[in-house]
LOLO-773103 format. One record per atom (N, C-alpha, C, O): residue in three letters; z, x, y; residue number from 1. Coordinates in nm, 4 decimals. Layout:
<pts>
ALA	Z	X	Y	NUM
...
</pts>
This chain:
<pts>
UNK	3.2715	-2.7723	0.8805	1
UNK	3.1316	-2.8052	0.8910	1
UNK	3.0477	-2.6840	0.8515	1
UNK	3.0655	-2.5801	0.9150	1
UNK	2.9653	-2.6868	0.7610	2
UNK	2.8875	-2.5982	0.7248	2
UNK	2.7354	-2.6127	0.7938	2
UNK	2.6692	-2.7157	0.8073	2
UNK	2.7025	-2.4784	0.8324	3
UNK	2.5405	-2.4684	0.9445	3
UNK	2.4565	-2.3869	0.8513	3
UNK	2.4792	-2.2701	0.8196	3
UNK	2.3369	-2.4766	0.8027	4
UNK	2.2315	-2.4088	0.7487	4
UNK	2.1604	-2.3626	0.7768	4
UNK	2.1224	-2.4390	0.8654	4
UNK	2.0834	-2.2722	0.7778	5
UNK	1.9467	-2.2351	0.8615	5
UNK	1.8459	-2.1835	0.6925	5
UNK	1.8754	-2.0890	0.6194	5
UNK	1.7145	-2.2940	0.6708	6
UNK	1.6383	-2.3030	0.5773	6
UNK	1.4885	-2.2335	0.6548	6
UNK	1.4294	-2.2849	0.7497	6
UNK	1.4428	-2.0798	0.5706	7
UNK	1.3249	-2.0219	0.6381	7
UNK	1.2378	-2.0061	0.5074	7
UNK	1.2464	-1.9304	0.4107	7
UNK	1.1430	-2.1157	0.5455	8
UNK	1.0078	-2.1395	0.4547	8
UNK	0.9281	-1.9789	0.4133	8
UNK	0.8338	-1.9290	0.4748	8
UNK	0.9934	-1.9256	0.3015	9
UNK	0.8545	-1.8274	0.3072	9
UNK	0.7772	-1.8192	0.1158	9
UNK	0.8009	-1.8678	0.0052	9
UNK	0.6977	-1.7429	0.1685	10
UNK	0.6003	-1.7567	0.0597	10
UNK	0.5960	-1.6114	-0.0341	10
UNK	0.5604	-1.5048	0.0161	10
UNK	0.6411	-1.6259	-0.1892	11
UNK	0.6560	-1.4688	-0.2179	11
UNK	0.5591	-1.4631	-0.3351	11
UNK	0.5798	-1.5398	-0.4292	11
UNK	0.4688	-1.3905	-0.3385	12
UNK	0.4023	-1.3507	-0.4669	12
UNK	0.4595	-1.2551	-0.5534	12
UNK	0.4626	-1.1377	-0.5165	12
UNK	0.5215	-1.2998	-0.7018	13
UNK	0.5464	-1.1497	-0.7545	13
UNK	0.5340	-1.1711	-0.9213	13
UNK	0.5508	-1.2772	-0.9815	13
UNK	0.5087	-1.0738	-0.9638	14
UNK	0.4844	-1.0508	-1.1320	14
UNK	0.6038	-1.0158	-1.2152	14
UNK	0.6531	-0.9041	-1.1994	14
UNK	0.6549	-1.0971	-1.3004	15
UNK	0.8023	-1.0905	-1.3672	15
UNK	0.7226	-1.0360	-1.5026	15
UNK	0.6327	-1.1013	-1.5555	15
UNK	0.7529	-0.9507	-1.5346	16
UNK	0.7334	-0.8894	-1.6816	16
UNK	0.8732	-0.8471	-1.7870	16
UNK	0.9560	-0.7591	-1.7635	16
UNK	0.8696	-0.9189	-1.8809	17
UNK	1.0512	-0.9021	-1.9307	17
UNK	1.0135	-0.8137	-2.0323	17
UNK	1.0961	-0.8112	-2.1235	17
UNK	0.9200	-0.7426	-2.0473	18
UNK	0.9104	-0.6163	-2.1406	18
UNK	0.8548	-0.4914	-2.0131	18
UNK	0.8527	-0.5179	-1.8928	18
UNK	0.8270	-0.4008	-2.0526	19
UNK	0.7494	-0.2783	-1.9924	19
UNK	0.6452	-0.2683	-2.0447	19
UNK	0.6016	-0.2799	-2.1593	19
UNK	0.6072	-0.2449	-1.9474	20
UNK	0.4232	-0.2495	-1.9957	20
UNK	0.3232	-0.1870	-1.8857	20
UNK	0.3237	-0.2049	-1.7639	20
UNK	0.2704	-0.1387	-1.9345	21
UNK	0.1548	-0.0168	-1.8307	21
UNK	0.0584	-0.1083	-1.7933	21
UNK	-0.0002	-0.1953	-1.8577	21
UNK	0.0509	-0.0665	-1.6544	22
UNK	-0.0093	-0.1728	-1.5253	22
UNK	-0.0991	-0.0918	-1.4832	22
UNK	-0.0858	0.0259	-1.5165	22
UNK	-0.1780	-0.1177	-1.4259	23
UNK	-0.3192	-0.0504	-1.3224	23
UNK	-0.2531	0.0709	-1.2001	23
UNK	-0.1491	0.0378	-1.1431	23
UNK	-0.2919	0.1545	-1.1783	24
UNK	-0.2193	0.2101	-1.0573	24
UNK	-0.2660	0.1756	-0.8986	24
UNK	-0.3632	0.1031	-0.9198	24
UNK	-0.2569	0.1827	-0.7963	25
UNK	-0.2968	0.1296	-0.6951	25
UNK	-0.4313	0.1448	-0.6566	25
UNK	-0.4644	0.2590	-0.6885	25
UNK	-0.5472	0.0710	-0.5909	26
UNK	-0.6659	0.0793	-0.5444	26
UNK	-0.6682	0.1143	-0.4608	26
UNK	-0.7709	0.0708	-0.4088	26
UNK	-0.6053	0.1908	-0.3784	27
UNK	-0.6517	0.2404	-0.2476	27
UNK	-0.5405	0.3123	-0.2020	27
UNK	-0.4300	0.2589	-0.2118	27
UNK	-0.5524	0.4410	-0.1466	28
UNK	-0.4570	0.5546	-0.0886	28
UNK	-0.4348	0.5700	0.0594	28
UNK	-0.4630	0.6628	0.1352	28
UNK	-0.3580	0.4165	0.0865	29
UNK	-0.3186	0.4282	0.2573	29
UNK	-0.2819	0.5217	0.3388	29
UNK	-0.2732	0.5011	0.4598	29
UNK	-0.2467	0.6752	0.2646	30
UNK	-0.2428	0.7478	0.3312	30
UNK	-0.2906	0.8314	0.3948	30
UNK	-0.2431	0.9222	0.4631	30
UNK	-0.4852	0.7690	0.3494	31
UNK	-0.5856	0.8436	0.3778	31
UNK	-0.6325	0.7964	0.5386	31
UNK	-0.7000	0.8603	0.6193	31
UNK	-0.5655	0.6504	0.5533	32
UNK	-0.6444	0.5987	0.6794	32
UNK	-0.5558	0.6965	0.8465	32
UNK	-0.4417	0.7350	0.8720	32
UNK	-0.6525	0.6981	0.8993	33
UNK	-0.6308	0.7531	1.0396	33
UNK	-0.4831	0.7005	1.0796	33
UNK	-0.4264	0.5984	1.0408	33
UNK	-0.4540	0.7645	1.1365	34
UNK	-0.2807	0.7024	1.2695	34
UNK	-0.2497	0.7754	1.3238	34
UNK	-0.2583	0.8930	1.2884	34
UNK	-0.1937	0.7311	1.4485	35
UNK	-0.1293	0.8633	1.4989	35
UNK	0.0637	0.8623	1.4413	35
UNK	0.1194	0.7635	1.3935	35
UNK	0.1069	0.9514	1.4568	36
UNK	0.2553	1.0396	1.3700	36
UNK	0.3557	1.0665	1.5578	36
UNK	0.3937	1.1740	1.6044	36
UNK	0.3700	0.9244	1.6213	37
UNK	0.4771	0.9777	1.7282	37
UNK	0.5427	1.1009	1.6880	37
UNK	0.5334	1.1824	1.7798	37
UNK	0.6057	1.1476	1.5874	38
UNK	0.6887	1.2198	1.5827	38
UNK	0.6893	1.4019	1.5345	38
UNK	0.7624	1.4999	1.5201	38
UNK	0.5139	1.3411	1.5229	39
UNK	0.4290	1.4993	1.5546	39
UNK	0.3506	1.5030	1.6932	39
UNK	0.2944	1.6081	1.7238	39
UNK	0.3450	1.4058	1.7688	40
UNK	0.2619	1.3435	1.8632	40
UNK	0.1354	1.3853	1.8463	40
UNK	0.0823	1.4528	1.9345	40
UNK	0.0742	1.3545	1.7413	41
UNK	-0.0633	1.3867	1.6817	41
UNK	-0.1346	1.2891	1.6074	41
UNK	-0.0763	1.1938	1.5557	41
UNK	-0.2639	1.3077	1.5982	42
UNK	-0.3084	1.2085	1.5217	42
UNK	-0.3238	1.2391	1.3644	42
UNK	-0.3262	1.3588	1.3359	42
UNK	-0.3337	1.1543	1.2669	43
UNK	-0.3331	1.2273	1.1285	43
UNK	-0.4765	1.1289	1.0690	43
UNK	-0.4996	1.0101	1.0918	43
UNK	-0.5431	1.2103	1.0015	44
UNK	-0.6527	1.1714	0.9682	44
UNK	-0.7447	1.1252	1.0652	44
UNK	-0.7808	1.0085	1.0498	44
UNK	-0.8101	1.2115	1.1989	45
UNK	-0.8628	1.1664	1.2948	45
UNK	-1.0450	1.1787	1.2358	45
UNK	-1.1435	1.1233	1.2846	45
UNK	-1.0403	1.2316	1.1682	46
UNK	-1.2147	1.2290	1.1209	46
UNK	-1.2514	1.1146	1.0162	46
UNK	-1.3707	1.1081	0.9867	46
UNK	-1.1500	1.0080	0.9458	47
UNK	-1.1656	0.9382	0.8397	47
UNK	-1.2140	0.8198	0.9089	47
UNK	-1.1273	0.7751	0.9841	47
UNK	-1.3042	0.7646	0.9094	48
UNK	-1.3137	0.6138	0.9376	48
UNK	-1.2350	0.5423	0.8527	48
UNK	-1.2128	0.5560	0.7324	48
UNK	-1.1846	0.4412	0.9569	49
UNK	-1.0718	0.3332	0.9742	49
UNK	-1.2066	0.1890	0.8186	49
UNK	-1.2594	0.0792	0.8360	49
UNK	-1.2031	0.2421	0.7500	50
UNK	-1.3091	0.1290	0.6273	50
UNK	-1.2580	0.1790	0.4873	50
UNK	-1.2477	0.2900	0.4351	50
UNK	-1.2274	0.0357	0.4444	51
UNK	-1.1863	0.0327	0.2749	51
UNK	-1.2709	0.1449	0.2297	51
UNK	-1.1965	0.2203	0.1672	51
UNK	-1.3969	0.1941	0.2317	52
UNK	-1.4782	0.2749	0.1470	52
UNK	-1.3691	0.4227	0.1430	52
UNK	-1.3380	0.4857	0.0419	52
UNK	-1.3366	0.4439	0.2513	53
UNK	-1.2531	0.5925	0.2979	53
UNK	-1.1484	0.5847	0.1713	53
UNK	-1.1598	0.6625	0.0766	53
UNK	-1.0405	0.4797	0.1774	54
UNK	-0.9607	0.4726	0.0790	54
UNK	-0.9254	0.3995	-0.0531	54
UNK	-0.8127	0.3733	-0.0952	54
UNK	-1.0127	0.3796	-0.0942	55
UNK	-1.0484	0.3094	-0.2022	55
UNK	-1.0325	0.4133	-0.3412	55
UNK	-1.1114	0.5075	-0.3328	55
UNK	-0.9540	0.4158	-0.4573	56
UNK	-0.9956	0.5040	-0.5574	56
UNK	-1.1077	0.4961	-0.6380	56
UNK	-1.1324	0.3902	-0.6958	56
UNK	-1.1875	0.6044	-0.6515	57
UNK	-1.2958	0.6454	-0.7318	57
UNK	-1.2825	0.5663	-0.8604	57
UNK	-1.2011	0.5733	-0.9524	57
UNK	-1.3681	0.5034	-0.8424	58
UNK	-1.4010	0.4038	-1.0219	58
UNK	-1.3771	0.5291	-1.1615	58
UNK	-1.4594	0.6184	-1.1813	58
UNK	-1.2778	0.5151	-1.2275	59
UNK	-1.2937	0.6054	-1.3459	59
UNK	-1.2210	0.7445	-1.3457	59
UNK	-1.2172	0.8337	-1.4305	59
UNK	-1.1682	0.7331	-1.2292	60
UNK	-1.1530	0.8962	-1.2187	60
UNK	-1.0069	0.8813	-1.2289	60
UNK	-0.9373	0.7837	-1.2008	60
UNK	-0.9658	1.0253	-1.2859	61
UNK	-0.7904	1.0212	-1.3061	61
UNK	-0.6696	1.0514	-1.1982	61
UNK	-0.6438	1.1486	-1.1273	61
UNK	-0.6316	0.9729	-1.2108	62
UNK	-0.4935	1.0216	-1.0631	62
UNK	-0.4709	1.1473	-1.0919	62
UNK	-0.5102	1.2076	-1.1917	62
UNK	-0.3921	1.1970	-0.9833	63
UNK	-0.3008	1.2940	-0.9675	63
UNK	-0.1767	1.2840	-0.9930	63
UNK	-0.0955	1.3720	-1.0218	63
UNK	-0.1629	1.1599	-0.9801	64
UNK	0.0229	1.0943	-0.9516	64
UNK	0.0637	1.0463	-1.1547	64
UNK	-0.0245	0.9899	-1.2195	64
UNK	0.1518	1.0686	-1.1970	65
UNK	0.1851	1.0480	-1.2958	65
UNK	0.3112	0.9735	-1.3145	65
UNK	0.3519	0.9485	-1.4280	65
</pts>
């Protein structure tokens, strides 16, 4: 006897069968506030917790290459 177990989920994703240069990310999650258990500190405690904080600058060039 074979036992199925069927879990409904929902996946968004972009199949590209060549390479091809894509947008880089809109926003730098590593800017928003948290605390770091494992510094027991907080990191980014002066940034307000708002898309504006981490959002990238319209036009301007990454750092990340």
């Amino acid at each position: 006897m074979v036992k199925l177990l069927a879990v409904p989920i929902h996946l968004d994703a972009l199949y590209l069968p060549k390479a091809k240069y894509v947008t880089g990310p809109m926003a730098d999650f590593t800017r928003l506030p948290y605390f770091d258990a494992e510094l027991g500190r907080d990191i980014n405690p002066e940034t307000p917790y708002l898309s504006e904080a981490i959002l990238s600058s319209r036009f301007k060039t990454s750092s990340c290459a």
